[in-house]
C-alpha positions in Angstrom: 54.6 20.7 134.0 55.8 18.8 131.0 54.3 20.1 127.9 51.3 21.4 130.2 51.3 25.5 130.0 49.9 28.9 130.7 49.1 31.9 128.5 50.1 35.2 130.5 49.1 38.5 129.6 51.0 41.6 131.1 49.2 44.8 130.7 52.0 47.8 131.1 51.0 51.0 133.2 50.2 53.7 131.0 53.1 55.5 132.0 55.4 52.9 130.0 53.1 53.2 126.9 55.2 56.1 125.3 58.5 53.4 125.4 57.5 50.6 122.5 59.2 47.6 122.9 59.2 44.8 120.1 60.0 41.2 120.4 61.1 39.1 117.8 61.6 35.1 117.7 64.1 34.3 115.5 67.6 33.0 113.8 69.5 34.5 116.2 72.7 33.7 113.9 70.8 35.1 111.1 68.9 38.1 112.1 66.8 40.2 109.8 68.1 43.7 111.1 69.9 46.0 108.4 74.0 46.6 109.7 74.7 48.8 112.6 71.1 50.1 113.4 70.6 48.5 117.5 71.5 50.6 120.0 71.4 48.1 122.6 71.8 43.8 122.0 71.4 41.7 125.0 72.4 38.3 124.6 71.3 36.0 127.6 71.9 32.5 127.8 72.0 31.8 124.3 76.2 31.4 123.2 76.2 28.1 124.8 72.6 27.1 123.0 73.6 27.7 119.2 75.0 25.5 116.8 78.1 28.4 116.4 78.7 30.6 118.9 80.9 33.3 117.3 78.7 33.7 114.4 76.9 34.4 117.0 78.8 37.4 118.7 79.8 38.7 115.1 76.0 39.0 113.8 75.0 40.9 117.0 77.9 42.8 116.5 77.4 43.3 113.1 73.9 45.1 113.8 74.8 47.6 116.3 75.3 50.8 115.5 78.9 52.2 116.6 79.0 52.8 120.2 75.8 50.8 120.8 76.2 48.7 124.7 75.6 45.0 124.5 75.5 42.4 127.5 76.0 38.6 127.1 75.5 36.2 130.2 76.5 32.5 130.2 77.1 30.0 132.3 78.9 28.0 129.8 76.6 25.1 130.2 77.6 23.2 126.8 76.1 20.1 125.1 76.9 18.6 121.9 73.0 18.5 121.0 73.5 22.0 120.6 76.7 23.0 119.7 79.9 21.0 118.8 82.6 20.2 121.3 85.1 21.8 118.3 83.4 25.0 118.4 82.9 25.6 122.4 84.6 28.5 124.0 86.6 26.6 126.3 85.8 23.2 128.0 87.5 20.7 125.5 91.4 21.1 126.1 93.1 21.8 128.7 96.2 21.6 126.6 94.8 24.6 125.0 96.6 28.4 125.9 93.3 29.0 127.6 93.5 26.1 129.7 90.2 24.7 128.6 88.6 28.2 130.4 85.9 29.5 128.8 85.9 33.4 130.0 89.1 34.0 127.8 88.2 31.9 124.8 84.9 34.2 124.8 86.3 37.5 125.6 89.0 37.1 123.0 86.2 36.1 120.4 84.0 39.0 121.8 87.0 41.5 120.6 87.8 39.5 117.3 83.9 40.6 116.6 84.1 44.5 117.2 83.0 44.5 121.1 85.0 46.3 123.7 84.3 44.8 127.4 83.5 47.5 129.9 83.4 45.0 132.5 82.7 41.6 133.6 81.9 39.0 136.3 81.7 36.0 137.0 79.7 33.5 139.2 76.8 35.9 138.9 73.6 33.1 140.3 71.2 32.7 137.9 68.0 30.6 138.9 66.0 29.4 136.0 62.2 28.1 137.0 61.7 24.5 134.8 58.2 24.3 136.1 56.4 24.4 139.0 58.5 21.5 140.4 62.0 22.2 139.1 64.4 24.6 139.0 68.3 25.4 138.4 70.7 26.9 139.8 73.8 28.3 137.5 76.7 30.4 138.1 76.9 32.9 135.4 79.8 35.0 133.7 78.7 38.3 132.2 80.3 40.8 130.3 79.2 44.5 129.5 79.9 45.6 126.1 80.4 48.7 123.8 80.3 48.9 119.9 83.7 50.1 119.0 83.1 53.0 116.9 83.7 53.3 114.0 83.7 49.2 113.6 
């Protein structure tokens, strides 16, 4: 509660020991990872918490390799403490093409960066624990991606 937390420890079965698994906190606009060398990005929850959201989508498509799969999940939950109103997918204009809908505003900039979309959904629930009193309760969009080859 409040600022009031617990370390965890996880301790993997020995079968999963032979499947190393790094994680990194960092720039995710920014990342330290030499061109076109993930095989998989997963981007969850994060293109509505970034100051630019398609330098977001073109860095994580910059580091997969050709062909690599990628997810990105949103619920398009935007706030101008995070990100400008100018540079939200959707949700400023409804004079806009788009409507003021997100979904095509981010599929359109998911393409403009090198991703094909396999698939998507939306309205996916999403429940995110605040504490031990609190949660929230979002309705996501998600979108399956591929690397285009040879991008």
């Amino acid at each position: 509660v409040g600022v009031v937390y617990d370390p965890v420890t996880v301790e993997l079965p020995a079968s999963h020991a032979a499947a190393p698994v790094d994680f990194w906190a960092l720039d995710v606009q920014h990342l330290p990872f030499a061109a076109g060398t993930a095989g998989l990005v997963a981007m969850v929850n994060v293109v509505d918490c970034v100051p630019n959201p398609t330098e977001l989508l073109t860095e994580a498509a910059r580091v997969a390799a050709p062909g690599a799969g990628g997810v990105v999940t949103t619920p398009f939950d935007w706030s101008p403490a995070a990100t400008q109103p100018a540079l939200w997918f959707g949700g400023h204009s409804q004079r806009a093409p788009h409507r003021g809908a997100s979904e095509p505003v981010l599929t359109l900039t998911l393409e403009r960066a090198g991703w094909q979309i396999a698939a998507s959904r939306d309205g996916l629930p999403w429940r995110l624990r605040l504490h031990e009193r609190s949660e929230m309760t979002y309705r996501l969009h998600m979108a399956l991606l591929r690397r285009a080859a040879g991008a």
